[in-house]
MITISE-272867 format. One record per atom (N, C-alpha, C): x, y, z. Coordinates in steps of 0.1 Angstrom, whole numbers, plus 2048, in hexadecimal, padded with zeros to 3 digits. Last residue first. Example, Ala and Ser with C-alpha at 12.3 -4.5 7.8 and 13.67 -1.06 7.14 Angstrom:
<torses>
8807EA8478897F584788180084F8847C784E87B7D384E8847DF84E
</torses>
This chain:
<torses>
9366A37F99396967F593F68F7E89376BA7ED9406BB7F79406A67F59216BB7DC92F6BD7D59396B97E39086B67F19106A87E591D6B07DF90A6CD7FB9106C18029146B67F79066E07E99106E17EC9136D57FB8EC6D47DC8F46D57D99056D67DE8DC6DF7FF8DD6CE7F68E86CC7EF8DC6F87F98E76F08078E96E58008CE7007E28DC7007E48E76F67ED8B56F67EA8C06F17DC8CD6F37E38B27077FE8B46F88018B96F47F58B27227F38C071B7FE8BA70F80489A71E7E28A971D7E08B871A7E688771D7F888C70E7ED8997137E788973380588B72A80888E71D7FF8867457F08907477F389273A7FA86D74C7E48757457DE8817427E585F75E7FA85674E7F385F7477E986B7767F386D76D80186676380086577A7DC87377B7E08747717EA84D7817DC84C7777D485B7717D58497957F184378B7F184977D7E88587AB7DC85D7A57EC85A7987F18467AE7CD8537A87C685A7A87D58307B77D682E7AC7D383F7A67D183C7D37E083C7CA7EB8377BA7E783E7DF7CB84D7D87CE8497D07DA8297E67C18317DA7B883C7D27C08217F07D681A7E97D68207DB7CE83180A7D28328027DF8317F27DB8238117B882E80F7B68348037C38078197C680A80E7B98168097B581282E7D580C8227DD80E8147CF83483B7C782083C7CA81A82F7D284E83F7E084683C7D583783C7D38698487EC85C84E7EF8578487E48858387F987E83E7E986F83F7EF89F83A80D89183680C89083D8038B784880E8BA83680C8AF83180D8B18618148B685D8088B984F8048AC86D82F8A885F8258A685C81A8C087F8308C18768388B58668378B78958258C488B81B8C787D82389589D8228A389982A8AC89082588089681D8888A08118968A081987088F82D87188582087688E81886D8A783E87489984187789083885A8BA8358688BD83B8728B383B8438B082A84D8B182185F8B88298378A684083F89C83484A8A182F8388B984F83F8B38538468A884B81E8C284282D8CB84083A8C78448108B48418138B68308238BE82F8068B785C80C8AA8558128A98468008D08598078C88638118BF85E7E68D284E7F18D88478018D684E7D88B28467DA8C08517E68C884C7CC89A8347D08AA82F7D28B68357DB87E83E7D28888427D589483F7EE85F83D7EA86D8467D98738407FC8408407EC8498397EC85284481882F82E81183583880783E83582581082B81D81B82B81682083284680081F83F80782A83980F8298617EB8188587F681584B7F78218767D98238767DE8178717E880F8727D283B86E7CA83586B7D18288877E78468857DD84D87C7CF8468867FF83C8907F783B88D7EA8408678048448698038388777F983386780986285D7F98598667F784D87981D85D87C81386687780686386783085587082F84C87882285185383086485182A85985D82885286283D87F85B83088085682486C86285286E86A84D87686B83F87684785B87084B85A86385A85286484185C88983985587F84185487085187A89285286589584C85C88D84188C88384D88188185487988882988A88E82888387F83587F87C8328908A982A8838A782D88189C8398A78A48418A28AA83F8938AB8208B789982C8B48908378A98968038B189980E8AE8A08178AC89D7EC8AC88D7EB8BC8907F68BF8A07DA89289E7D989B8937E08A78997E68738A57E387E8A97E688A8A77E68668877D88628947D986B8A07F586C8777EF87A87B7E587288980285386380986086A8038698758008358717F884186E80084987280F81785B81182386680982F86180880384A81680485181180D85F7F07F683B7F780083D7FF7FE8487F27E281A7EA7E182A7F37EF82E7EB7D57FC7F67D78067EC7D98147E97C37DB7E37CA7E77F27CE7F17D67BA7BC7E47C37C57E07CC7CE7C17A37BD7BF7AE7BB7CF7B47C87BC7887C47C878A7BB7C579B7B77AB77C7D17A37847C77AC7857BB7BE77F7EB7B476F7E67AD7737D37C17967EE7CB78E7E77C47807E37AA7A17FB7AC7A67EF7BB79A7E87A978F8107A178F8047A57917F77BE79C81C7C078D8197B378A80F7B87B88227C07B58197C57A28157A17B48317A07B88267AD7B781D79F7AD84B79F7A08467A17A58327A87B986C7A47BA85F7A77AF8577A97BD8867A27AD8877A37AB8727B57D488D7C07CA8927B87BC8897A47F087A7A57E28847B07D58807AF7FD8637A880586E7A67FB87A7BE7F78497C27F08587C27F88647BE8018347C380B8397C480684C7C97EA8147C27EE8277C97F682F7C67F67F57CD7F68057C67F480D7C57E77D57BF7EA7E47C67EC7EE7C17F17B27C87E77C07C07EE7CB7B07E77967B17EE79F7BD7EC7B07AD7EC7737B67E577B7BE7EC78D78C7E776A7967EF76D7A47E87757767DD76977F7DF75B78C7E27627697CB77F76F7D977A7777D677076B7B77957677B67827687C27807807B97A877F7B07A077B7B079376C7CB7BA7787CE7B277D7C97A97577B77BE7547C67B67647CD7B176A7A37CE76379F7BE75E7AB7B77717B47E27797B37DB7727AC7CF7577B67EE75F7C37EC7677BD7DF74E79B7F47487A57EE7517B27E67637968037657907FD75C7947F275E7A981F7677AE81576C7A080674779D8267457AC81E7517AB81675678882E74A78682274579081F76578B84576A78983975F7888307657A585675B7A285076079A8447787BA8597797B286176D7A485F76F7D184F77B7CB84877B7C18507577D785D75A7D98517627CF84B7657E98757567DF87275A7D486577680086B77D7F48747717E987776E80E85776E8038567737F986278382D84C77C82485877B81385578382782977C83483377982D83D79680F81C78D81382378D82282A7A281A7F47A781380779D81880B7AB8117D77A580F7DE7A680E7ED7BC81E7B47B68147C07B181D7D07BB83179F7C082279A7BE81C7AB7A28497957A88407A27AB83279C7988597807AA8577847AD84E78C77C86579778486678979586378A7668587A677285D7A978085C79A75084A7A374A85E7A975B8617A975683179B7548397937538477967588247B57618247AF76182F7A373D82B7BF7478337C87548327BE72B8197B272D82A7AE7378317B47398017B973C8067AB73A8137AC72F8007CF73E8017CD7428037C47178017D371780A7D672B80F7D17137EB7C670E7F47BF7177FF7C671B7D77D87227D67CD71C7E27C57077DA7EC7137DC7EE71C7DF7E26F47D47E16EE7E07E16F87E57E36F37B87DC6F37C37D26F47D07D16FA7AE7F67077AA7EF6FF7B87E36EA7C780B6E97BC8056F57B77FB6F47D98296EF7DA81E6F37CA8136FB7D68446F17D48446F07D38337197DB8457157CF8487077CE84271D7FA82E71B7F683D7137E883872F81381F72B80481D7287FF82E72983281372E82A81F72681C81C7228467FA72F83C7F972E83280572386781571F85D80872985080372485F83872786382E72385B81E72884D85273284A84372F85383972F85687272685686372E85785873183D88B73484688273184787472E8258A172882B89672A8378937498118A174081B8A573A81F89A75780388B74D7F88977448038A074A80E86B75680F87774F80388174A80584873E80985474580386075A81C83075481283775180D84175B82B81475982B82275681D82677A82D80076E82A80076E82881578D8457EF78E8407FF77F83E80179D83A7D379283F7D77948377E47BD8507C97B48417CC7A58467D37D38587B17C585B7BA7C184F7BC7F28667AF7EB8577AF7E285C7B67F988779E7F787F7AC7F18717A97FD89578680788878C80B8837917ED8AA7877FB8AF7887FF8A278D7DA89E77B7E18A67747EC8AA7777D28907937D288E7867DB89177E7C48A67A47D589A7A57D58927997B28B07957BF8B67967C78AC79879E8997927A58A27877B38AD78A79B89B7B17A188D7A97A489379A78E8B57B679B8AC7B87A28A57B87768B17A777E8BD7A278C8B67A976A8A17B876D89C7A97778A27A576C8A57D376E89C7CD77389A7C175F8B97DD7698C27D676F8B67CF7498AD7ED7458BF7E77508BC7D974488D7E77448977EE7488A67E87478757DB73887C7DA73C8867E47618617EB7578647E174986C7E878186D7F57728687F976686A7EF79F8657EA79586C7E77898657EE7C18647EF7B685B7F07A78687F47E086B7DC7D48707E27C78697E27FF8657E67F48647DF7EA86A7E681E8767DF8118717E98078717E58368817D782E8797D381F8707DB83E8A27E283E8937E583188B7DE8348BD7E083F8B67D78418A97D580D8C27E081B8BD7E38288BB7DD7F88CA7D58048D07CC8108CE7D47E88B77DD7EA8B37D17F58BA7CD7E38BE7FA7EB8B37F67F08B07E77D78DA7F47E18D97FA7EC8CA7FA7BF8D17E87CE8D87E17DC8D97E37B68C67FF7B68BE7F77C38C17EC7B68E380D7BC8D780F7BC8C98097A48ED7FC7AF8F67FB7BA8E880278A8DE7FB7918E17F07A08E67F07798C58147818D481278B8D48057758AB80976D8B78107708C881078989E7F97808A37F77718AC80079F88880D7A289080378F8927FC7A68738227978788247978878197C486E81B7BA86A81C7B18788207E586580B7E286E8147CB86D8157FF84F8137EC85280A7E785A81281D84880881585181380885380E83A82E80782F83680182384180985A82380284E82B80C84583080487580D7FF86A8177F785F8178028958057FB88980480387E8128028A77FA7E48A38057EC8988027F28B87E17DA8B07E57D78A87F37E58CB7D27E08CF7DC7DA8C17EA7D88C67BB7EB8CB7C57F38CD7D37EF8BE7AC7D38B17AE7DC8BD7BA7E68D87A57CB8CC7B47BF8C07B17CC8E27957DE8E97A87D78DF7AD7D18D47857D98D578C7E68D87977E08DA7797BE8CE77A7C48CA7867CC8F87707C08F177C7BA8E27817BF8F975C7D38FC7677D58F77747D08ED7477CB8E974E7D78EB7577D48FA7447AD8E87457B18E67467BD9137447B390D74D7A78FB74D7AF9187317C591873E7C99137467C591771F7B29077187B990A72B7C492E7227A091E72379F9157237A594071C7B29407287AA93272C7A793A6FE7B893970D7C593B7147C293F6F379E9376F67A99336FE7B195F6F979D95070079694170179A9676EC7B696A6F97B395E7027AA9616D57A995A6D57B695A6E77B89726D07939636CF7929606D279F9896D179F9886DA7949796DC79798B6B57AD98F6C07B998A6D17AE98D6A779A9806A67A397E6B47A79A26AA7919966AD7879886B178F9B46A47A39B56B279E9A86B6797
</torses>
C-alpha cells in the first residue's frame, strides 16, 4: 500500500512539470509583426504609414528628402522606427546614400554604418535595403554586426532575406545582437490587393504554426489598405499584431522553449520508468 502511495506521488509530480509547461507555452497567442519599408522619399506616404491604426513599424532609409522629419513623427505618435540600411544587390542597382557595397574597406564600411545609424532619429533597429550580394557575404556581415555591436545603443536586426544564400541573421546571433529574419513579402507584386491578402493569409498560417511571423511591405496605398481591412477582422483575433521588438522577444522565448524541451522529456521518461520499476 506504501509503495503503491509513493508511486502515485510520483506521477503527480513528474505531470506537474510536463504538463504545466505545455499549457502556458499553448496559451500563449501567436504574434505577427509588419515593417513597413523604403519609408522617406515621399512625405505624404511615409504619413500615410505612420498615422496607421495598426502597429507597424516603420523602416527608414537614410539621408533622404523627408527622412528625418519622419522618424520624428513615428515617434511621436508611437511607431517603432528602424533604420532600412542599403545594401549592395547581386544586380546592379543604385543604392542611393548610406549603400554598403563589397568593394569598400572594414573602415570605410564601419563608417558608413554608424552615419546611417545616427541620420535616423529613434531607430531601436536594423534591416537590409536589397542586399541580396551583401548578406550572403559572411565577413561583410561579420563587419556589420561588430558596428552594431559597439553602439551604445541597444540595437536588433532583421533580415529582410533578399537571397535564399543570406547569412545575416546567423551573424547577427553569433554577436548576440536580437535578431529575426522575414516570413513573407506582402507587395512583391505591387499595387494588388488580392495578392497582399493572400500574403497576409499565408502569414497568419507561418504565425500559428511556429508561434510568430514577419512580414515587409511597402507604403502603396494598397497595401496599407488591405492591412488595415484584414488585421481588424474578428477573424484574427487568435493572432496579436506586435512591434518587430516585441516579435523578436517572443521569438527568442520560442527558441529557448524548444532547446529545453528535449532534456526534459528525457528526465521525465527516465523518471517515470524507474517509478514503474
Amino acid at each position: 500500500m506504501f509503495q503503491h502511495s509513493i508511486k502515485n506521488l510520483i506521477f503527480f509530480f513528474l505531470g506537474l512539470l510536463t504538463v504545466a509547461p505545455l499549457h502556458c507555452f499553448a496559451a500563449e497567442p501567436a504574434v505577427i509583426a509588419i515593417i513597413i519599408d523604403d519609408i522617406g522619399n515621399n512625405f505624404e506616404a511615409g504619413k500615410r504609414v505612420i498615422n496607421s491604426s495598426l502597429p507597424v513599424t516603420c523602416s527608414i532609409l537614410p539621408a533622404r528628402p523627408h527622412s528625418i522629419k519622419l522618424a520624428h513623427l513615428a515617434h511621436k505618435k508611437g511607431k517603432e522606427v528602424m533604420l532600412h540600411l542599403p545594401m549592395q544587390a547581386s544586380k546592379s542597382e543604385k543604392l542611393g546614400h548610406g549603400g554598403l557595397t563589397s568593394e569598400m574597406s572594414k573602415q570605410e564600411f564601419t563608417r558608413i554604418v554608424d552615419i546611417s545609424i545616427d541620420a535616423i532619429p529613434h531607430a531601436q533597429g536594423i534591416n537590409n535595403h536589397m542586399g541580396s550580394l551583401l548578406t550572403s557575404n559572411s565577413g561583410h556581415m561579420e563587419w556589420l554586426m561588430q558596428a552594431i555591436a559597439n553602439r551604445d545603443e541597444h540595437l536588433f536586426f532583421v533580415d529582410s532575406k533578399t537571397s535564399a544564400e543570406t547569412v545575416a541573421e546567423y551573424a547577427a546571433q553569433s554577436y548576440h545582437i536580437p535578431s529575426v529574419r522575414r516570413d513573407v513579402f506582402l507587395d512583391s507584386i505591387a499595387h494588388d490587393k488580392v495578392f497582399v491578402k493572400q500574403q497576409i493569409q499565408q502569414l497568419i498560417k507561418i504565425a500559428k504554426q511556429q508561434g510568430y511571423a514577419l512580414a515587409i511591405g511597402h507604403p502603396h496605398q494598397t497595401t496599407l489598405f488591405v492591412l488595415e481591412q484584414e488585421l481588424s477582422k474578428s477573424t484574427v483575433q487568435d493572432v496579436q499584431l506586435v512591434t518587430v521588438s516585441e516579435l523578436i522577444n517572443t521569438a527568442n522565448s520560442k527558441r529557448l522553449a524548444n532547446t529545453a524541451t528535449t532534456p526534459w522529456q528525457k528526465y521525465s521518461s527516465l523518471s517515470l520508468k524507474a517509478a514503474k520499476n
